[in-house]
N, C-alpha and C positions, 0 to 999 in steps of 0.2 A: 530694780524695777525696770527701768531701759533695756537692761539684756535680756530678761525676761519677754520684753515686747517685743524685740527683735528678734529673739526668737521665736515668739507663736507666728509674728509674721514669714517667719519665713518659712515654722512648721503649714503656714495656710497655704504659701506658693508652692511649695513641694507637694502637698496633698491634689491641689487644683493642676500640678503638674500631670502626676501620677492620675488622675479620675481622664484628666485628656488624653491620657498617651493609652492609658485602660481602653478609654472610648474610641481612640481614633486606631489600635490592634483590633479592637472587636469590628468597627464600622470595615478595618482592610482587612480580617480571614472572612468576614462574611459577602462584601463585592467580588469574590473571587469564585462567587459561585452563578452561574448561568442556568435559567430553568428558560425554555418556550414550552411545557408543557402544557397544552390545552389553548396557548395562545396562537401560535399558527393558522395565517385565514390560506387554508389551502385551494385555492382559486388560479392555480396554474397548470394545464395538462402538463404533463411530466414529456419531457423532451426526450427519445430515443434517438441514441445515434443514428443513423444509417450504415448500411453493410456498405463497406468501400467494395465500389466496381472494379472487378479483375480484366487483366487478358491476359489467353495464351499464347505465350512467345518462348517459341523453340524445346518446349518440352517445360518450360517454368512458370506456374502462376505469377503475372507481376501486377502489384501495388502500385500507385502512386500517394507518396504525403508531400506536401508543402506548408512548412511554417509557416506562417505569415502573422500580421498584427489585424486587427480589428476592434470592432469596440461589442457590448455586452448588453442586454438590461438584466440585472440582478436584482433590479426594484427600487435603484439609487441613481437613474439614470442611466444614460449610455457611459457605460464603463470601461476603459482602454485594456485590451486583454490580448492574447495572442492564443493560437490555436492551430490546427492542421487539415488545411481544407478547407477552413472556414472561421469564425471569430472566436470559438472557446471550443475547449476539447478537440476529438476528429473523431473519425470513422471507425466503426470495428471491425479489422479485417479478421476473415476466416479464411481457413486451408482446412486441407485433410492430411492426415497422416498418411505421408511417402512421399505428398507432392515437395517438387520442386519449388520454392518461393523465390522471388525477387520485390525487393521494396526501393521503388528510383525517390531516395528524400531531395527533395527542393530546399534550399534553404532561402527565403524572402524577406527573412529578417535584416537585422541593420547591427548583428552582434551573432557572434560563434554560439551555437547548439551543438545536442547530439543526438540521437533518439538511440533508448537501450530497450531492447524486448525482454520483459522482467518475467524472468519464469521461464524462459524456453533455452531448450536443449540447441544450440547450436557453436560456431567454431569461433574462439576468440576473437578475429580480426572483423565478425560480424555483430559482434555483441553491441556495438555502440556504447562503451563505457567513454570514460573520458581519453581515451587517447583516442577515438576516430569521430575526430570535430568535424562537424561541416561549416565552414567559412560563409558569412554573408554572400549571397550568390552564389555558390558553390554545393554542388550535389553531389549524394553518398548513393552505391547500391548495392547494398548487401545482398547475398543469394546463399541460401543454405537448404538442407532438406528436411522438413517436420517429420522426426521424430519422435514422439512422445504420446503419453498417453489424451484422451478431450479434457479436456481442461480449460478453464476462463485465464486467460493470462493480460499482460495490459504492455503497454509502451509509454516511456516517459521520456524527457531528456537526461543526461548524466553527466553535466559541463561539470568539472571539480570546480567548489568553490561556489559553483551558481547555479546548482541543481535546485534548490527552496526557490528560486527566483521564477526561475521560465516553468517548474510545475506550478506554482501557485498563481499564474498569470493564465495560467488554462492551458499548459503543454500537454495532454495526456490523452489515449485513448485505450481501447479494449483490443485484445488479439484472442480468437478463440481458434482453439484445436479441436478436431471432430476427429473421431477413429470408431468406427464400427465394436472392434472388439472389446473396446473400455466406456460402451455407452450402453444407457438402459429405455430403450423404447417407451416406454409405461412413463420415464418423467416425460414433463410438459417440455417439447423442442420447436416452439413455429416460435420462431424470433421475432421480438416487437408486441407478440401475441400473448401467449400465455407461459413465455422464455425473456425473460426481462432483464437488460444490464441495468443498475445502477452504480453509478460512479459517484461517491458521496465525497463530499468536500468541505469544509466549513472556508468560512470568508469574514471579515471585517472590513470597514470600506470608512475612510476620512470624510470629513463634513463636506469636501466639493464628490463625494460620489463615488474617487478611483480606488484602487483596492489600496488596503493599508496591511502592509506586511512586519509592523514593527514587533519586534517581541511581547508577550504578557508579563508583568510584572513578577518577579520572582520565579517564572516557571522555567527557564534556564533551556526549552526547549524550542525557543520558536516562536513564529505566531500561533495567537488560538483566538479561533474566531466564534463570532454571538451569531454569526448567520450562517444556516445550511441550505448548500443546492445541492442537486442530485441532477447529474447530466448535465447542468449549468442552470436549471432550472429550481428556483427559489419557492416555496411554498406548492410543492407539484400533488398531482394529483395522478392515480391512475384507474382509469374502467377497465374493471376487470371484465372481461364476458364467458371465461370458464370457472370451472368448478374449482379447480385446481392451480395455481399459477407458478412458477420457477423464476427467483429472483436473483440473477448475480448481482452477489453485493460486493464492491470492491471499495477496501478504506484507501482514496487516493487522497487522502488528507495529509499533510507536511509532518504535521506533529500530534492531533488528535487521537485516542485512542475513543474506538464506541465500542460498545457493549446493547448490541442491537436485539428487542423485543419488541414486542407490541403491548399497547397500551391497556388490553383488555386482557393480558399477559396469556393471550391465547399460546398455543403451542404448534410448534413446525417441524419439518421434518428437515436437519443436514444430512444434505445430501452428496457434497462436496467442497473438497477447501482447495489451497495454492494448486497442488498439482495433480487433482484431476478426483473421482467421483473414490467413496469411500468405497468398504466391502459391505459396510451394512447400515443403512438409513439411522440415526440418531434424533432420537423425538426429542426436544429441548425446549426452553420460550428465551432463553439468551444465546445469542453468541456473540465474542466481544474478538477486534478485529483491530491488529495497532498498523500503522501505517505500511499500506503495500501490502497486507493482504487480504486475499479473496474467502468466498464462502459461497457456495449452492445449496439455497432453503425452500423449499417447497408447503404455500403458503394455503390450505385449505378455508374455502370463501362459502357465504350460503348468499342466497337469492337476495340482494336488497341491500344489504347490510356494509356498513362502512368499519376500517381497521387504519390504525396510525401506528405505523412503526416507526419504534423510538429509541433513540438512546439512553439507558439508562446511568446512573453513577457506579463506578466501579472501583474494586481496589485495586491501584495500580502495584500493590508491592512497593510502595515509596515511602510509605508513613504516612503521619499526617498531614504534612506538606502535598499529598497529592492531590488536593484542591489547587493548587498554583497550575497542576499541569491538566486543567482539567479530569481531573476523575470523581469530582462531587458535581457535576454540572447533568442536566435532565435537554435534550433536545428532540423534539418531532422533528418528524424528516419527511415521511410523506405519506399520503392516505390511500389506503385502494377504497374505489369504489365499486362494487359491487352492480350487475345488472340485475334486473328482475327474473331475467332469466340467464342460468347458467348452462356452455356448456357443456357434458359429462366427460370428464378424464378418471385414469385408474388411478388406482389407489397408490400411493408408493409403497414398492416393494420392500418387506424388509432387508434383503439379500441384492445387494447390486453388483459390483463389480469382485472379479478377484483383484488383489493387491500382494503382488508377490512380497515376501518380506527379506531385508536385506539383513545376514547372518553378522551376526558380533567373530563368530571364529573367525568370519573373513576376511576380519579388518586385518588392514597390514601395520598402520599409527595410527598412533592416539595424540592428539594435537590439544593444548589447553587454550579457550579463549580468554581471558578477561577484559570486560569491557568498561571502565570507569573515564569519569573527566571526557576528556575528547578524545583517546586515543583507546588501541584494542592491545592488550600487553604490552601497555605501556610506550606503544608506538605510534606514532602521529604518521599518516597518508604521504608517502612520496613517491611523485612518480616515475622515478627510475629505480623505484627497489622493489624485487621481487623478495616477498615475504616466503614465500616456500613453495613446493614443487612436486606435487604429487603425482605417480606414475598415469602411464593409461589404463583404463580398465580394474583399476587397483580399490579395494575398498578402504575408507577411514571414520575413524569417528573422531568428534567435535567436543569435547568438554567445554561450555560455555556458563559463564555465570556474569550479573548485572554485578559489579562491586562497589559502585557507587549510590544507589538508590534513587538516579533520575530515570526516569523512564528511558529504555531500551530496546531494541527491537534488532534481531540480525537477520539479514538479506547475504542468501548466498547466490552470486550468478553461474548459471550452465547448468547445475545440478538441483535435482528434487531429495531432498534429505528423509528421511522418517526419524520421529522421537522415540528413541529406545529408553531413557528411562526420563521421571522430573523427580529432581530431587532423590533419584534413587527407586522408586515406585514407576509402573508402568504408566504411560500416558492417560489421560483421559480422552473419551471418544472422540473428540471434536480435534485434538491430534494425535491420532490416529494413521491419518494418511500420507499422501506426499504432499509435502512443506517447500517453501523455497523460502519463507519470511516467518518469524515464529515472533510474540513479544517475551522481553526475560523479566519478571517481577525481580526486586532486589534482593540478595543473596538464595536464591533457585538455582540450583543445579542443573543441568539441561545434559542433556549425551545425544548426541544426532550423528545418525550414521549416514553414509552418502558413498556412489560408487561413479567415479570418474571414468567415463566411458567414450570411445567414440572418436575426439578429437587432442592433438598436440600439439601444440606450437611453443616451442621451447622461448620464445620472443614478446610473444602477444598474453599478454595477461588477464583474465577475468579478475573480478572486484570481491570482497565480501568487507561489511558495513553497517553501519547501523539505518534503520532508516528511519528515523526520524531525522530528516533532512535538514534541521539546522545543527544538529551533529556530524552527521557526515561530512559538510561541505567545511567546517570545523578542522576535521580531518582524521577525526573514526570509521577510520577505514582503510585497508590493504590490499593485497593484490598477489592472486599465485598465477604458477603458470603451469600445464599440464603437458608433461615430456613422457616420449616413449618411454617404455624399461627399461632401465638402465641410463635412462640420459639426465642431460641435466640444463637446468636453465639457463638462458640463454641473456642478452643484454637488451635492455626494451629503452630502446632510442624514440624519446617526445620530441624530441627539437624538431626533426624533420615536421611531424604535424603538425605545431608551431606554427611555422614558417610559412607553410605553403596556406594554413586556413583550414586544413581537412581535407580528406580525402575527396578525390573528386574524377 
């Protein structure tokens, strides 16, 4: 009779175990899901950058950026943030294709940066990856020549190690290329106007107010934040006053993936992604966007009328686990608002740009990525090894596949790649075009082809990585370098940069 007792007692505390541990798994897979849908008091005009003021000196358009630190309101008080030219974000500079550029960076901070232009064609030593720091007090100025097609492109810093840190502190801005021959009149182009950057971010912030970048539980990727700005502005709003409006969207979020529609699940026209406008307009009511890349949508408005683009939940290709990395999560981002009267823009065309297409006969290698854990084949980030060496001018394709099933995303610098096949089958519309960042769902097959052109420096290395930045700085991520025909890599010496603080 006693063991008998002792046992139903103990069959009760096992039971009352098992009903908590029931309740306290269901109460932790269901707080891992974030919804503001509908709750957003959108009562903040939406913040546009400003176009950074040029001059011309000696044949070069020159920039000026300077880091610096400042503070923010995000709606949790003044919030300590850094930014370029001013307290969060900076300026989006423009060029034309052929000009000359120069960018003189300031550095005013009180710790090494680096600013990398993400998405544009120029010569390693100007790239701003992590080998050309700029030292506290110490200023960089790169000069190369745009090249490439118009396209929204953006600038970040790329400190190894501390890239999640100084973007998620408000390091970043817009870089656009304009070229006549890769632009379509008929879309909406008066910047500020009816041509709109957004810069989408998510944020978290500690009960005294300053941003809290600590990981989410489980999500292995980073922070993920319950609050969204756009340009640095929290709960934004925009008046629209045409018919028609042009929204660059750029995911400059750390680790978020959106999957961006409207709430009325109206439909839009892409019209452009990473590297510049498609060949033919893409009607859709999603487009999902993982870190570091862009998209051009073309948002048709009627007289009066209010629209909230949102992010929807997506399947990240991770399983069910991809609630941890946000992809069951719902958030509003910002509202257009409409005038009573609109004014009249054309129609988008179906037919935009041509897109020359880059031939599979003309690859010279075929290169396997795998990306799992923190490294890419199996190899963790060092920065005196050049991972490999591709000629000038030479075409290659990319075998890449996710083999771990955390969320993925690869970023290649200097080149615009296209997706030749997914999984074996041709791409779908939305890529299509030229890419510099693609997301890889887990076990997808990916083939991107890409043509190394233009610049060599057997020394100086460009980056490729993942970008969901608390991966990267992990150390998923390599480095080639790009030699004449016939040559070969060369020894890429950090100490000196090191030392001295950055180039200056």
């Amino acid at each position: 009779m006693r063991l008998r007792r002792v046992l139903a007692v103990i069959g009760v505390v096992v039971l009352l175990l098992c009903t908590v541990c029931a309740g306290a798994g269901v109460w932790l897979w269901n707080s891992q899901v974030i919804s503001t849908a509908d709750e957003v008091d959108f009562t903040r005009p939406l913040a546009v950058p400003p176009l950074a003021p040029s001059r011309m000196e000696s044949g070069r358009r020159v920039f000026d950026l300077k880091a610096q630190a400042g503070t923010h309101d995000f709606g949790h008080g003044q919030t300590p943030t850094w930014g370029f030219n001013g307290d969060v974000l900076g300026p989006t500079l423009r060029a034309a294709r052929g000009e000359q550029v120069q960018v003189n960076v300031t550095n005013a901070l009180d710790q090494t940066t680096t600013v990398h232009w993400h998405g544009m064609h120029l010569p390693a030593a100007a790239d701003g990856g992590p080998h050309q720091l700029v030292g506290p007090g110490k200023a960089w100025s790169p000069t190369w020549k745009v090249d490439q097609p118009a396209a929204t492109l953006w600038y970040h810093p790329h400190l190894h190690g501390e890239t999640a840190k100084h973007v998620y502190r408000g390091l970043a801005g817009l870089f656009l290329v304009d070229d006549p021959a890769t632009s379509v009149d008929a879309l909406p182009h008066e910047y500020g106007v009816d041509d709109v950057p957004l810069i989408v971010q998510d944020r978290k912030f500690d009960s005294g107010g300053k941003l809290d970048d600590s990981p989410g539980f489980m999500s292995g990727v980073g922070v993920l934040g319950d609050t969204v700005a756009v340009n640095g502005t929290v709960g934004p709003y925009l008046d629209v006053t045409t018919e028609r409006v042009r929204l660059r969207l750029l995911n400059g979020s750390n680790a978020r993936v959106y999957d961006f529609g409207f709430a009325d699940d109206r439909r839009f026209a892409l019209v452009g992604t990473d590297g510049g406008l498609l060949s033919s307009a893409y009607d859709t009511d999603r487009i999902m966007l993982s870190p570091g890349e862009r998209a051009e949508i073309v948002v048709t408005m009627k007289p009066g009328e209010r629209a909230v683009l949102r992010s929807y939940p997506q399947d990240l290709g991770t399983g069910p686990f991809g609630r941890f990395t946000g992809g069951a999560d719902t958030l509003d981002v910002l509202q257009l608002r409409a005038a009573g009267t609109l004014a009249p823009r054309p129609a988008v065309p179906s037919k935009l740009v041509e897109v020359p297409r880059l031939a599979r006969a003309d690859a010279v290698q075929q290169r396997p990525f795998r990306l799992s854990g923190h490294s890419i084949n199996s190899k963790q980030m060092e920065m005196t090894r050049i991972d490999f060496a591709p000629e000038r001018d030479s075409v290659e394709i990319w075998k890449v596949v996710n083999n771990d099933g955390e969320p993925h995303s690869l970023h290649v610098h200097d080149v615009q790649f296209q997706v030749l096949t997914r999984d074996g089958a041709p791409p779908p519309p939305q890529l299509s075009g030229w890419k510099d960042t693609i997301y890889l769902p887990g076990d997808v097959d990916f083939e991107l082809i890409m043509r190394f052109s233009d610049f060599a420096d057997p020394n100086t290395p460009y980056m490729f990585h993942c970008h969901v930045l608390f991966h990267e700085d992990a150390g998923m991520m390599g480095q080639f370098v790009v030699v004449p025909p016939g040559g070969k890599p060369g020894v890429v010496d950090h100490s000196s940069h090191l030392a001295h603080g950055g180039p200056h």
